[in-house]
PQR file of N, CA, C, O and H, with PARSE charges and radii, in Angstrom:
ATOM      1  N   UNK A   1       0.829  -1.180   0.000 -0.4000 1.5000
ATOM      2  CA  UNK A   1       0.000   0.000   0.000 -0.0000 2.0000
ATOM      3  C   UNK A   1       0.875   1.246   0.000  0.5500 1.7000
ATOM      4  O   UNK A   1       1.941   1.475   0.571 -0.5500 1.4000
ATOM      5  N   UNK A   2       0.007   2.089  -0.921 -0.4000 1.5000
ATOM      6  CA  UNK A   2       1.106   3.656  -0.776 -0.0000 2.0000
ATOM      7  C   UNK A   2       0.937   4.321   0.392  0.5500 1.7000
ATOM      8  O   UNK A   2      -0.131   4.776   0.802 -0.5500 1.4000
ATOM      9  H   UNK A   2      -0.859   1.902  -1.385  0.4000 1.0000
ATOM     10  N   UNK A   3       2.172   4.384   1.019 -0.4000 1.5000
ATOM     11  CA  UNK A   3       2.086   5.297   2.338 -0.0000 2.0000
ATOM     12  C   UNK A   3       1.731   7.041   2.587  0.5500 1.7000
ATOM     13  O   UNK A   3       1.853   7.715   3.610 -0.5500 1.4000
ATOM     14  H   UNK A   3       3.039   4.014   0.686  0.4000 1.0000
ATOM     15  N   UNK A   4       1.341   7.353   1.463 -0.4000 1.5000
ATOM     16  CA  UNK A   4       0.604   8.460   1.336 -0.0000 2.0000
ATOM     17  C   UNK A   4      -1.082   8.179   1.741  0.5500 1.7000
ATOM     18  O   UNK A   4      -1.589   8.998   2.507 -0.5500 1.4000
ATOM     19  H   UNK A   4       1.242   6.805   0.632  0.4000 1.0000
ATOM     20  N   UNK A   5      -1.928   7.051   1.242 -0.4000 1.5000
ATOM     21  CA  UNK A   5      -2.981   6.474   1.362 -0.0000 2.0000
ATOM     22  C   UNK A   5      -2.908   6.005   2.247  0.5500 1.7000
ATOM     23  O   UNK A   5      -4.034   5.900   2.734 -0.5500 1.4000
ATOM     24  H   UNK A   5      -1.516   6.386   0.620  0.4000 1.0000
ATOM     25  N   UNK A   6      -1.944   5.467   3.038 -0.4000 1.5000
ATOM     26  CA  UNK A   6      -1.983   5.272   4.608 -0.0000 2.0000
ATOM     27  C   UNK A   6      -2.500   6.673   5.253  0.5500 1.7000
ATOM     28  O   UNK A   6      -3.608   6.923   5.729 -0.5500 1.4000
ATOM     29  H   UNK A   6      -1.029   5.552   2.642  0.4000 1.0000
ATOM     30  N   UNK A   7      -1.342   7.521   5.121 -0.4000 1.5000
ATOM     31  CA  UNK A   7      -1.753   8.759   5.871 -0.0000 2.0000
ATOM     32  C   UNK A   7      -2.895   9.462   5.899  0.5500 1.7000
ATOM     33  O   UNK A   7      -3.285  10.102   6.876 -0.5500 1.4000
ATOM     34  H   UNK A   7      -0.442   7.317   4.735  0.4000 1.0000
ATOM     35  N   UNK A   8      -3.693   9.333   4.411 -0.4000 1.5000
ATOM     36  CA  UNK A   8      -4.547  10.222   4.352 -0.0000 2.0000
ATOM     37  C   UNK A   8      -5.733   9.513   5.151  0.5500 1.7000
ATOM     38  O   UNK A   8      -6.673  10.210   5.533 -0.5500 1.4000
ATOM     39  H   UNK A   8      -3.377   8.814   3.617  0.4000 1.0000
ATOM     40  N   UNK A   9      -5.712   8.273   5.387 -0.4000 1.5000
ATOM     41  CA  UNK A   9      -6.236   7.158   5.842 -0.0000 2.0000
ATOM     42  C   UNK A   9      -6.608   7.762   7.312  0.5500 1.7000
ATOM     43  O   UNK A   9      -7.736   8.033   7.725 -0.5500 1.4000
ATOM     44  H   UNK A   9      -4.948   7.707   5.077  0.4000 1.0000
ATOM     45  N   UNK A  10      -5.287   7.910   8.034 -0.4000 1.5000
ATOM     46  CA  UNK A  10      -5.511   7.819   9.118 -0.0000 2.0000
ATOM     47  C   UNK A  10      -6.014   9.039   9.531  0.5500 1.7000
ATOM     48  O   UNK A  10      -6.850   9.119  10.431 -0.5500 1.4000
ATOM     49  H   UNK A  10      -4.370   7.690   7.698  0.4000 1.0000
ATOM     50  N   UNK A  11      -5.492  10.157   8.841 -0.4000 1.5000
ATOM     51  CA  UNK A  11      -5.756  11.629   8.717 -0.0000 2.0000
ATOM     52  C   UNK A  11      -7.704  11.807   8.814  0.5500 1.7000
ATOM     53  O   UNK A  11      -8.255  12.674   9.492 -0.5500 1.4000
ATOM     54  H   UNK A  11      -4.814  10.092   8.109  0.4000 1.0000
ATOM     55  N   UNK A  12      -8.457  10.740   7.949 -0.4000 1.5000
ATOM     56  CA  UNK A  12      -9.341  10.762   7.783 -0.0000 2.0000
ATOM     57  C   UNK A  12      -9.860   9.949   8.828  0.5500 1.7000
ATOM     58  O   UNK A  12     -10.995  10.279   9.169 -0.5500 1.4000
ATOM     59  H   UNK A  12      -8.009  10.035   7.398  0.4000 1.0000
ATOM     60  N   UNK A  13      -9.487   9.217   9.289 -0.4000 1.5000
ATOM     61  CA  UNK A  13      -9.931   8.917  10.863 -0.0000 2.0000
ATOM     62  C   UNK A  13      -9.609   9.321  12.063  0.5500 1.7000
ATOM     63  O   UNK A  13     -10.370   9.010  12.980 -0.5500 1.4000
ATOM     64  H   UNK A  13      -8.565   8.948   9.011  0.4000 1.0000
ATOM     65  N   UNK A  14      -8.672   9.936  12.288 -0.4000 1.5000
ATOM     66  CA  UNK A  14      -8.619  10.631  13.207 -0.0000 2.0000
ATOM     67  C   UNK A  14      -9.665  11.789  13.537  0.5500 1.7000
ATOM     68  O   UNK A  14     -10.143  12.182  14.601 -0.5500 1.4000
ATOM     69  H   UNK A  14      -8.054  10.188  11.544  0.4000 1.0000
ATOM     70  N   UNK A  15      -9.854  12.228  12.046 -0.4000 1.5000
ATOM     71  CA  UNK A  15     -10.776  13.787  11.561 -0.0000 2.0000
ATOM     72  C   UNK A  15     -11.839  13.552  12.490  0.5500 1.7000
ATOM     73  O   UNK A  15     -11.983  14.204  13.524 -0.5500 1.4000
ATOM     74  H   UNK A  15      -9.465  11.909  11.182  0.4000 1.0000
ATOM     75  N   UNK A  16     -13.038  12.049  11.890 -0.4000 1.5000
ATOM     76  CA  UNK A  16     -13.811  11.874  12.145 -0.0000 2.0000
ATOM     77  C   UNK A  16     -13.791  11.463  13.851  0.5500 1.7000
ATOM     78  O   UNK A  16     -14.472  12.275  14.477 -0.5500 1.4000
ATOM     79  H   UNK A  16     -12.921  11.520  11.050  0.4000 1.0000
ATOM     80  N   UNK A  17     -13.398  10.788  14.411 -0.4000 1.5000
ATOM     81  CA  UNK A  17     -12.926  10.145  16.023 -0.0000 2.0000
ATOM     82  C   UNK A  17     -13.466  11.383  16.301  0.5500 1.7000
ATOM     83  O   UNK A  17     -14.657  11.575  16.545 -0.5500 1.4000
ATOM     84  H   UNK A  17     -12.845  10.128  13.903  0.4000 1.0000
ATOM     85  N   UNK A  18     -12.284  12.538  16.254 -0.4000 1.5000
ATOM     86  CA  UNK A  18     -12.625  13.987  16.852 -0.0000 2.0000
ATOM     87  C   UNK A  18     -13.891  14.581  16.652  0.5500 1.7000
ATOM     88  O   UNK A  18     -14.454  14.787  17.726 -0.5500 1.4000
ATOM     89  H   UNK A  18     -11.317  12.382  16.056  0.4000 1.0000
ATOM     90  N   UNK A  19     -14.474  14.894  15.761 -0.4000 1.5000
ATOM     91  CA  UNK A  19     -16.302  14.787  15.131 -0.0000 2.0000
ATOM     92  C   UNK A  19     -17.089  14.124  16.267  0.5500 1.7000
ATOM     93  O   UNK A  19     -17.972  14.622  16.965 -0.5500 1.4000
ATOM     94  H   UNK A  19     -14.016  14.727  14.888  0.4000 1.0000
ATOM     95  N   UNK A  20     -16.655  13.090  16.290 -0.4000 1.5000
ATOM     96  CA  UNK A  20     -18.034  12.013  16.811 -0.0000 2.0000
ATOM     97  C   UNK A  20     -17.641  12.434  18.449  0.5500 1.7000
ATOM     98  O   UNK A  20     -18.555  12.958  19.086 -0.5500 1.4000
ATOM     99  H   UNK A  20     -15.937  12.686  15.723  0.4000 1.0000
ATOM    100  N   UNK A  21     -16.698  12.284  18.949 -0.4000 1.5000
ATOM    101  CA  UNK A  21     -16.493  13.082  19.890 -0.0000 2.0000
ATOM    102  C   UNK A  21     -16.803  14.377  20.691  0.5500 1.7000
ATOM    103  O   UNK A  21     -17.237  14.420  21.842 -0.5500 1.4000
ATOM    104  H   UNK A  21     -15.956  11.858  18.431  0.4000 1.0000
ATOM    105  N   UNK A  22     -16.518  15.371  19.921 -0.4000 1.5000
ATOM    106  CA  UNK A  22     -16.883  16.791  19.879 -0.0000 2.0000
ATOM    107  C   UNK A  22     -18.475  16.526  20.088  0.5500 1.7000
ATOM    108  O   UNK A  22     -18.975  17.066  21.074 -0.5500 1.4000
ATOM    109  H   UNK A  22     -16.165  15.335  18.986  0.4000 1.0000
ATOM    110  N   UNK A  23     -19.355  15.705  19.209 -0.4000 1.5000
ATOM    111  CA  UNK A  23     -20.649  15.861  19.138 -0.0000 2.0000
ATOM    112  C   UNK A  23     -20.974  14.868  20.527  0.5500 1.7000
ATOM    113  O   UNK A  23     -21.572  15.395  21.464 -0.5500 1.4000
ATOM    114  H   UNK A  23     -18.949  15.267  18.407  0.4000 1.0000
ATOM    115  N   UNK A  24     -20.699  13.909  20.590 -0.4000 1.5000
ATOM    116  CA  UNK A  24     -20.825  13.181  21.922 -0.0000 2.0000
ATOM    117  C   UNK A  24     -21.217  14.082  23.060  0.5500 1.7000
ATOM    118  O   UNK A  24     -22.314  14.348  23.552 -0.5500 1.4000
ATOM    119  H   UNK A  24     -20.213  13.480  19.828  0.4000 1.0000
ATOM    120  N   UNK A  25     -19.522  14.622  23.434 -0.4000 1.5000
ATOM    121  CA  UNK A  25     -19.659  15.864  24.598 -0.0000 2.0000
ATOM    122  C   UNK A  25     -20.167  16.655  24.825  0.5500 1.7000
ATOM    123  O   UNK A  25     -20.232  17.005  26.003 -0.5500 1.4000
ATOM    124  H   UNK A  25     -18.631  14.407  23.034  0.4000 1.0000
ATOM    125  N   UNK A  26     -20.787  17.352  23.848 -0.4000 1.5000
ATOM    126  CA  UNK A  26     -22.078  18.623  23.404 -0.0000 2.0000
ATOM    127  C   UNK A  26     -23.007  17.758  23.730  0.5500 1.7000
ATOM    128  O   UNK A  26     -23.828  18.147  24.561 -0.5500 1.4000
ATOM    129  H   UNK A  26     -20.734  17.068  22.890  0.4000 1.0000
ATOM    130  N   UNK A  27     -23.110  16.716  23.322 -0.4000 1.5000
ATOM    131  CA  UNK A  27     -24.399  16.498  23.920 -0.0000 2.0000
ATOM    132  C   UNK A  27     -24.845  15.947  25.249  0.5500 1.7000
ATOM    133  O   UNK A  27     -25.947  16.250  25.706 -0.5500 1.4000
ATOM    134  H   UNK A  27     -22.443  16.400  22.647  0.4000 1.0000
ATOM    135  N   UNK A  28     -24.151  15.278  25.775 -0.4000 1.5000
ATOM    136  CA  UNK A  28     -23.585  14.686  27.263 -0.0000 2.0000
ATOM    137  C   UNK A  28     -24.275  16.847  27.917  0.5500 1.7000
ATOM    138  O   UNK A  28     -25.203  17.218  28.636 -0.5500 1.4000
ATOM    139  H   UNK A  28     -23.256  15.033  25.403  0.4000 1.0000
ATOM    140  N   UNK A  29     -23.447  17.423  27.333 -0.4000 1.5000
ATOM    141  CA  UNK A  29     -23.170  18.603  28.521 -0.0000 2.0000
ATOM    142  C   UNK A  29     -24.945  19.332  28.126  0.5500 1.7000
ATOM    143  O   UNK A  29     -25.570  19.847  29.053 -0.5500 1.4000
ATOM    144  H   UNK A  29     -22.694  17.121  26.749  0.4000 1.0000
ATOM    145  N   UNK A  30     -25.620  19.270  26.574 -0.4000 1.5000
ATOM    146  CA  UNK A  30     -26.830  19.961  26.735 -0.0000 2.0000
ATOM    147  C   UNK A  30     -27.747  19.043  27.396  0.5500 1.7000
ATOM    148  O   UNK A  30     -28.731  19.612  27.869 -0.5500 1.4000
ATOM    149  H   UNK A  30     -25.112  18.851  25.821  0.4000 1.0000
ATOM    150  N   UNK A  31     -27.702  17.805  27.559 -0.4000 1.5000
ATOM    151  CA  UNK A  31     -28.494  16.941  28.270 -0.0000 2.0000
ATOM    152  C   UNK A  31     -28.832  17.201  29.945  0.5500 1.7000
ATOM    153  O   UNK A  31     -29.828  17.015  30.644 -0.5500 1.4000
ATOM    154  H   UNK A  31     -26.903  17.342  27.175  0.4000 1.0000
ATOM    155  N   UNK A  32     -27.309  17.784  30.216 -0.4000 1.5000
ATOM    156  CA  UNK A  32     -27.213  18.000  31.813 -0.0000 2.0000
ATOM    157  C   UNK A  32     -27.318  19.333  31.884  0.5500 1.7000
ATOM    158  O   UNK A  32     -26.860  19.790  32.932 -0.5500 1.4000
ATOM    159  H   UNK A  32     -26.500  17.935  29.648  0.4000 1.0000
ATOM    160  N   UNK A  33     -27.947  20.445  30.819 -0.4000 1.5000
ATOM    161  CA  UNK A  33     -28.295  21.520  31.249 -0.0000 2.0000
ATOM    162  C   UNK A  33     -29.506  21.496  31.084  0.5500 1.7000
ATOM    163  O   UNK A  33     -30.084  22.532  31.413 -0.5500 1.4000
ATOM    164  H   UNK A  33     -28.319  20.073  29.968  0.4000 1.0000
ATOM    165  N   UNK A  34     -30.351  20.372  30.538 -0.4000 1.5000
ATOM    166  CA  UNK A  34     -31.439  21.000  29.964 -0.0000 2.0000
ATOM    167  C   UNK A  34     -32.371  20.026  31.065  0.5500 1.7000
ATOM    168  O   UNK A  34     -33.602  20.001  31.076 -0.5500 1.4000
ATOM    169  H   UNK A  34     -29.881  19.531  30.270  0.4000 1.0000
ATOM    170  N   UNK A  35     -31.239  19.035  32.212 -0.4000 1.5000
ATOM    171  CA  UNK A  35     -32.206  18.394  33.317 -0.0000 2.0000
ATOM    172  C   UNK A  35     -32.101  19.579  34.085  0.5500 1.7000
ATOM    173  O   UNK A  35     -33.085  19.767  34.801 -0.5500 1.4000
ATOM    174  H   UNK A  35     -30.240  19.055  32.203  0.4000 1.0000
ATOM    175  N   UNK A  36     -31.023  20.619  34.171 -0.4000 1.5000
ATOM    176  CA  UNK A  36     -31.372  21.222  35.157 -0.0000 2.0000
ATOM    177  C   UNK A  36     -31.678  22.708  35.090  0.5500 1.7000
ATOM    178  O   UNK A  36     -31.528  23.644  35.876 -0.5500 1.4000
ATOM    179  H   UNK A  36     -30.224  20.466  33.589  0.4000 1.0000
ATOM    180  N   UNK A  37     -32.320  22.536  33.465 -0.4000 1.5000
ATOM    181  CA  UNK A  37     -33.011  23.447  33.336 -0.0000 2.0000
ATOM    182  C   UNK A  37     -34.208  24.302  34.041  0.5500 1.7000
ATOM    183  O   UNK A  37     -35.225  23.656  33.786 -0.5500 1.4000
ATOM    184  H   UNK A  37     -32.443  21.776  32.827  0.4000 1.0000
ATOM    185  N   UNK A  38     -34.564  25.434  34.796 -0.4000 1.5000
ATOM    186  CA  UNK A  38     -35.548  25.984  35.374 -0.0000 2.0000
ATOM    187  C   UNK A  38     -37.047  25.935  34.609  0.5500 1.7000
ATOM    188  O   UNK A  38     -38.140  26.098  35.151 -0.5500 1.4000
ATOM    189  H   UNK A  38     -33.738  25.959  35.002  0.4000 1.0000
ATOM    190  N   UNK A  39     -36.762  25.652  33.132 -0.4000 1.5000
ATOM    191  CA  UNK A  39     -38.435  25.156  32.594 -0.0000 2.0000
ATOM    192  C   UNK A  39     -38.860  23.765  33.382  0.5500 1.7000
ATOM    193  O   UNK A  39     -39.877  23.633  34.063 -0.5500 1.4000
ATOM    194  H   UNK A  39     -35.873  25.520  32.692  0.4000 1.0000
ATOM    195  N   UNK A  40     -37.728  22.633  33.106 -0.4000 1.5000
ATOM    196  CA  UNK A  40     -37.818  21.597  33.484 -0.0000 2.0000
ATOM    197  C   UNK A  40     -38.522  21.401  35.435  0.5500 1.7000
ATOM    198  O   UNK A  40     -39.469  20.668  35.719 -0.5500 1.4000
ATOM    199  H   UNK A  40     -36.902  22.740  32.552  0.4000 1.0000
ATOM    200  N   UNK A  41     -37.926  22.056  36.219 -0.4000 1.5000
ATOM    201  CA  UNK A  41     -38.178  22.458  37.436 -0.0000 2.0000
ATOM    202  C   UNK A  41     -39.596  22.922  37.437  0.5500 1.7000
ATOM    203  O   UNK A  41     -40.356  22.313  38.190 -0.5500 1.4000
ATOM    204  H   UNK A  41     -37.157  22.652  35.988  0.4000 1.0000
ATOM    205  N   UNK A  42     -40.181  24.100  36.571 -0.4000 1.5000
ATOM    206  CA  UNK A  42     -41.408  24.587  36.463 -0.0000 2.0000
ATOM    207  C   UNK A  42     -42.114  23.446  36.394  0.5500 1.7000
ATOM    208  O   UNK A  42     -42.528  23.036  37.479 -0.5500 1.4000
ATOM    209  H   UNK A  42     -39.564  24.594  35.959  0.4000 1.0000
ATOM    210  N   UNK A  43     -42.327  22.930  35.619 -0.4000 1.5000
ATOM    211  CA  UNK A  43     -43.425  21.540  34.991 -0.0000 2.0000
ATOM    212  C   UNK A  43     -43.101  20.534  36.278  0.5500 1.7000
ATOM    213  O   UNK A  43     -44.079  19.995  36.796 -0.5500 1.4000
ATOM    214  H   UNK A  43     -41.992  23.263  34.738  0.4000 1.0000
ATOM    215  N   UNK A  44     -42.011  20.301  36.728 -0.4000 1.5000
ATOM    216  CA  UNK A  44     -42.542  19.270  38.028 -0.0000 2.0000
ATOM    217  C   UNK A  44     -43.308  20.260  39.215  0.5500 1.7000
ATOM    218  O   UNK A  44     -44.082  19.615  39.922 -0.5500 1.4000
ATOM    219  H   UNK A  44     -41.216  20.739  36.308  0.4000 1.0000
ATOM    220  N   UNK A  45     -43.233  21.390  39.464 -0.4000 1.5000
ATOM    221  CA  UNK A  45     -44.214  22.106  39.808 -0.0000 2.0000
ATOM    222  C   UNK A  45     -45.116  22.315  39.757  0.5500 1.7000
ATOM    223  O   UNK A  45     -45.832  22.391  40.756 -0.5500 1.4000
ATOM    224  H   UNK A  45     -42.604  21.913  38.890  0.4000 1.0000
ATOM    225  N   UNK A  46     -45.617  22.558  38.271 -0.4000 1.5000
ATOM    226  CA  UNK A  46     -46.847  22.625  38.132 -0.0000 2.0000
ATOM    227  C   UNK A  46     -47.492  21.091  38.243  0.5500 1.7000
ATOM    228  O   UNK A  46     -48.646  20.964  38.653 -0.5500 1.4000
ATOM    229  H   UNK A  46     -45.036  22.496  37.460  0.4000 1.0000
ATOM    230  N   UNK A  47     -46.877  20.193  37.947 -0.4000 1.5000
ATOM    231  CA  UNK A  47     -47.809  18.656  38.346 -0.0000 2.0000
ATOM    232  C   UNK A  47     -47.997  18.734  39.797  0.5500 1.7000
ATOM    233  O   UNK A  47     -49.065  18.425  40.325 -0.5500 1.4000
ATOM    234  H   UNK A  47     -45.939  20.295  37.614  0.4000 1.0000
ATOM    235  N   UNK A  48     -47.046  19.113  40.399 -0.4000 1.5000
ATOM    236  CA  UNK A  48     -47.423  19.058  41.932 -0.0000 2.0000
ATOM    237  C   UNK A  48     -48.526  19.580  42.436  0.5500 1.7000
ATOM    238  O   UNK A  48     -49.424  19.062  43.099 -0.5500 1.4000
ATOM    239  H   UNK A  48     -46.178  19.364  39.970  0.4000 1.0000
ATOM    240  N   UNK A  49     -48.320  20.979  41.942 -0.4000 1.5000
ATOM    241  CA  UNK A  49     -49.590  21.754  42.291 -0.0000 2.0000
ATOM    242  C   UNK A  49     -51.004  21.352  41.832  0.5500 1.7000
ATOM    243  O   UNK A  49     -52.043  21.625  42.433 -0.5500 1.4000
ATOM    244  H   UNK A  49     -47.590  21.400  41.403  0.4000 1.0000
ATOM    245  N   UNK A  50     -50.882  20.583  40.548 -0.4000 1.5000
ATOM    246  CA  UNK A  50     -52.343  20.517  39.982 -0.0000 2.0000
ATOM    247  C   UNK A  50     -53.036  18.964  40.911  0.5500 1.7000
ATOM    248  O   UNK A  50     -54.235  18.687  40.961 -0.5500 1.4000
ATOM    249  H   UNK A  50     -50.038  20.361  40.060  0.4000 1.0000
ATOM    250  N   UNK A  51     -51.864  18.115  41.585 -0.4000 1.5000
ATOM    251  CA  UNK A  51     -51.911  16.783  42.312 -0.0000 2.0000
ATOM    252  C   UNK A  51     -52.616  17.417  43.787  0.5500 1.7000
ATOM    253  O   UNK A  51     -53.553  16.958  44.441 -0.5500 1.4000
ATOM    254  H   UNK A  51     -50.891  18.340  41.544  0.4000 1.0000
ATOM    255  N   UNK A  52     -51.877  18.503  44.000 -0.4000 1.5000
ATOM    256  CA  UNK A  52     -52.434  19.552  45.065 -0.0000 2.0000
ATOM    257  C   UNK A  52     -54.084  19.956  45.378  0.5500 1.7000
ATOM    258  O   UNK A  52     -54.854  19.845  46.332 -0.5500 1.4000
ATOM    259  H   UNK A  52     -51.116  18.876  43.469  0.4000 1.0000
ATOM    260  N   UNK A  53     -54.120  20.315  44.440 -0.4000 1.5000
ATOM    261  CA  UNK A  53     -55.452  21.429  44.088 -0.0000 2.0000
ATOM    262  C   UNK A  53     -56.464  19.684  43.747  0.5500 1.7000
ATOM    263  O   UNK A  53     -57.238  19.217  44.583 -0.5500 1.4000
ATOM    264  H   UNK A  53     -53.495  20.406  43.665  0.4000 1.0000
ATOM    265  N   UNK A  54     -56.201  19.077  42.497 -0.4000 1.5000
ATOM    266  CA  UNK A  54     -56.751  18.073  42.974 -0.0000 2.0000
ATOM    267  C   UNK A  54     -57.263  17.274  44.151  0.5500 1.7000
ATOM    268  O   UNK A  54     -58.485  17.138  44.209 -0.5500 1.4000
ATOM    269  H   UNK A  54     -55.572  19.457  41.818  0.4000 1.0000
ATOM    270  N   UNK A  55     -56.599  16.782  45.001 -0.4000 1.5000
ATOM    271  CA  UNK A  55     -56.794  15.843  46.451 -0.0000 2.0000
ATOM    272  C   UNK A  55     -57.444  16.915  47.319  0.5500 1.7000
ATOM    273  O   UNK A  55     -57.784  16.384  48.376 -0.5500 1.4000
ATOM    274  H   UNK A  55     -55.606  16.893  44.954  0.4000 1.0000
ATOM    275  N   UNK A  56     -57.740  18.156  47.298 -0.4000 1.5000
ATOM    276  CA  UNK A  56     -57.920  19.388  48.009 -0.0000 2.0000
ATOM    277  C   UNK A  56     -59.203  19.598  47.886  0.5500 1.7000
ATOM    278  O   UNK A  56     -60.024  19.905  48.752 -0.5500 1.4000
ATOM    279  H   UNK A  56     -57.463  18.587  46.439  0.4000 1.0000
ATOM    280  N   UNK A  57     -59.407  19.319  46.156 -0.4000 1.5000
ATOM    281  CA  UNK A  57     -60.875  19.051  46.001 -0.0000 2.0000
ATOM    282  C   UNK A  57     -61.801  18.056  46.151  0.5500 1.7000
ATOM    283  O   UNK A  57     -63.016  18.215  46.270 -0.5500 1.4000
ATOM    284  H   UNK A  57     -58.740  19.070  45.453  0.4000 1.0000
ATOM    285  N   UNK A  58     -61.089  16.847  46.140 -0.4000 1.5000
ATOM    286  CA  UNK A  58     -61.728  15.456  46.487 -0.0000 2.0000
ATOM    287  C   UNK A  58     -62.253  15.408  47.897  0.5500 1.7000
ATOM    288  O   UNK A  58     -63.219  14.715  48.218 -0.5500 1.4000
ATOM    289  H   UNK A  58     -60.102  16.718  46.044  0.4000 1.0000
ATOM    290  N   UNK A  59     -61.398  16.375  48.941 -0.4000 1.5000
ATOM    291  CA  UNK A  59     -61.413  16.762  50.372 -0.0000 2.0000
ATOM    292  C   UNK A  59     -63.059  17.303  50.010  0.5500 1.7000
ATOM    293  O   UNK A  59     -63.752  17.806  50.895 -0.5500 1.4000
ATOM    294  H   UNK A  59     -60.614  16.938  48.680  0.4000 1.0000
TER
END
């Protein structure tokens, strides 16, 4: 094999490794902002409250 086509070889996998990577970690890190996102917080709130107001009325 030509060792130029090696290189470009590896050149071209390395490229990608780093890609799939890069996108991995972005998403790993928007996953763990978007649990501790303050919308996310709202909406278990509001179920609470409506579980609230519910049983309040069954009272």
């Amino acid at each position: 094999m030509n060792v130029a086509l090696i290189h470009d070889r590896l050149h071209i996998k390395t490229f990608w490794e780093k890609r799939i990577n890069t996108q991995c970690q972005n998403a790993d890190s928007e996953e763990q902002r978007m649990n501790k996102s303050a919308l996310k917080l709202r909406g278990e709130w509001l179920v609470r409250l409506e579980n609230r107001t519910k049983h309040l009325k069954s009272l």
